[in-house]
N, C-alpha and C positions, 0 to 999 in steps of 0.2 A: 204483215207482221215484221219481215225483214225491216220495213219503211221507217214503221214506227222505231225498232230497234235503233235504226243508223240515225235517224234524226232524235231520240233519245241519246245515243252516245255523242253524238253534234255539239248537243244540245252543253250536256255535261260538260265538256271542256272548253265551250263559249262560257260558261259559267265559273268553272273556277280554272280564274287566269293562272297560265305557268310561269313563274317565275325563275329567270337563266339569273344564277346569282355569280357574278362575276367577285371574285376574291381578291383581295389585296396581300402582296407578299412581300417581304422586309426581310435581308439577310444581312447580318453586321458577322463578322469574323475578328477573331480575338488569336492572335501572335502567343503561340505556347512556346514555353524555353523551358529551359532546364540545365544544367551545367553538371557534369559526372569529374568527378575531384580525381586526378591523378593521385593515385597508389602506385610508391616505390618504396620497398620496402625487402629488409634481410631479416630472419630471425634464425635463432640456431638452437636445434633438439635438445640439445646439452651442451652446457657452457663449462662443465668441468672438466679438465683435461689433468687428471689426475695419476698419476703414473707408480703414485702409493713404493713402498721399498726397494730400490732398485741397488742391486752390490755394484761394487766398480767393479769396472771391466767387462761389464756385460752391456746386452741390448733389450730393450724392452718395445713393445707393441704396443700400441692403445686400440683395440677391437672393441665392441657389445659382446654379449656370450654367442651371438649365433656367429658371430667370427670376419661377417662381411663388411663392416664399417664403425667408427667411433660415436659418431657427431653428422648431425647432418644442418646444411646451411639450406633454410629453403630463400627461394627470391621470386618474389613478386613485382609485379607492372602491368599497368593498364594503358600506357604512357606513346607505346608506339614507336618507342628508339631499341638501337639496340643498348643492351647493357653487357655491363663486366663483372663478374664475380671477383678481389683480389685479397689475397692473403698475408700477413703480416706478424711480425712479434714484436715486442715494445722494445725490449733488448735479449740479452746471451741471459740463461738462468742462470741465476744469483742467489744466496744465501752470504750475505753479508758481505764479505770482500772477496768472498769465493764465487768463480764464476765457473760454468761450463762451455767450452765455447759453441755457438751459435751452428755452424757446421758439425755439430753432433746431434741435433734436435733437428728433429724432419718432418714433415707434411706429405702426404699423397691422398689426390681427390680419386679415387676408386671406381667411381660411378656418378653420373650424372644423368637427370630425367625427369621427366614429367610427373609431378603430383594427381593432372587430371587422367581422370580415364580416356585413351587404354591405356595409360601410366608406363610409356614406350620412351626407348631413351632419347638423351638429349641430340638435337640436331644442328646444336653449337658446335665450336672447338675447344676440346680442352686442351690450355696451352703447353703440357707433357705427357709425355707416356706414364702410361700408369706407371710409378715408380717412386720412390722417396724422394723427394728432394730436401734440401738445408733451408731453412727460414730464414728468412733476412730482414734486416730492420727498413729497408722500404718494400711498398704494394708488390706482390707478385702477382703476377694474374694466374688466372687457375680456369677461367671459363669465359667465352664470348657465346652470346647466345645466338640462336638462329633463327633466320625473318620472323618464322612461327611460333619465337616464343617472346618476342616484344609485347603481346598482349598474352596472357599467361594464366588471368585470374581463373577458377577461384582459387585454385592450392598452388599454384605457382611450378618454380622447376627447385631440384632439390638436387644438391652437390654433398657427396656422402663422403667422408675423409676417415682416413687411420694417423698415423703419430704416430715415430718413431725417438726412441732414446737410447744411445750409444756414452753409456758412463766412461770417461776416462779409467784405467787400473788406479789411477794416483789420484783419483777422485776426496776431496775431505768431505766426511760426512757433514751434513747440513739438510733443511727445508728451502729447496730451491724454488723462483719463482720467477715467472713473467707472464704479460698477458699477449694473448692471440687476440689479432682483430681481425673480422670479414668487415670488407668492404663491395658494394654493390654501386655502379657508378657506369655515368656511362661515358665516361669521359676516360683515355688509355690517360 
């Protein structure tokens, strides 16, 4: 019986031949690109710097109600340099041929930091001590960023500011105006 078995099973696979199927393979590769657009970019929380009735001889603030800053400049880069945050005013406030001078109008950056989480401060320089400074009609710098924040996205770093105004006593009443520019730049 074993006999018959093994010569049986022989039997069957002299019968139906095996077929070794050898495959044919073809690989082509295809070159992916893509190009990520540099983003640089300033925008500012509030563009109003509105100082509303001020009597001569006094000094005025510009805070939000919770007291810690006016306006905040945020700046973005995905760019890999460093950049500079700088601050400006077009001229001294003016209402008509009355001017106040420029050295009684003031700037100070408060705080600087990080938008993303842990939203920890900046580990740039800011180029004063927290303090008032007078505006002037060329760039002031106010921030150099740090290695880590060259690439910044998605919320960027954000420079919080207050405004100061110091009315002459012999002030003429008037609607005084100029504008404040931020500049983001990475060239001093």
């Amino acid at each position: 019986m074993k006999k018959i078995l093994a010569y049986l099973i022989i039997g069957l696979l002299i019968a139906i031949p095996v077929y070794a199927y050898v495959g044919y393979k073809e690989t082509k590769t295809a070159v992916m690109t893509m190009t990520i657009a540099p983003l640089f970019s300033v925008s500012v929380s509030l563009n109003t710097l509105d100082f509303g009735n001020v009597q001569p001889g006094l000094w005025k603030e510009l805070k939000t109600a919770g007291g810690g800053y006016h306006n905040e400049v945020v700046c973005k880069s995905n760019d890999g340099e460093i950049w500079h945050l700088k601050i400006k005013i077009d001229h001294a406030l003016t209402s008509e041929s009355k001017t106040i001078p420029l050295a009684n109008l003031k700037w100070m950056c408060a705080y600087v930091g990080s938008k993303n989480s842990p939203y920890a401060a900046g580990t740039g320089t800011l180029a004063n001590a927290i303090d008032y400074i007078s505006f002037t009609t060329a760039d002031a710098l106010v921030y150099t960023c740090g290695a880590d924040e060259k690439n910044n996205l998605p919320n960027g770093i954000g420079a919080q500011f207050n405004y100061g105004l110091s009315v002459p006593d012999t002030q003429s009443a008037g609607n005084y105006t100029a504008i404040v520019t931020y500049t983001m730049t990475e060239t001093l």
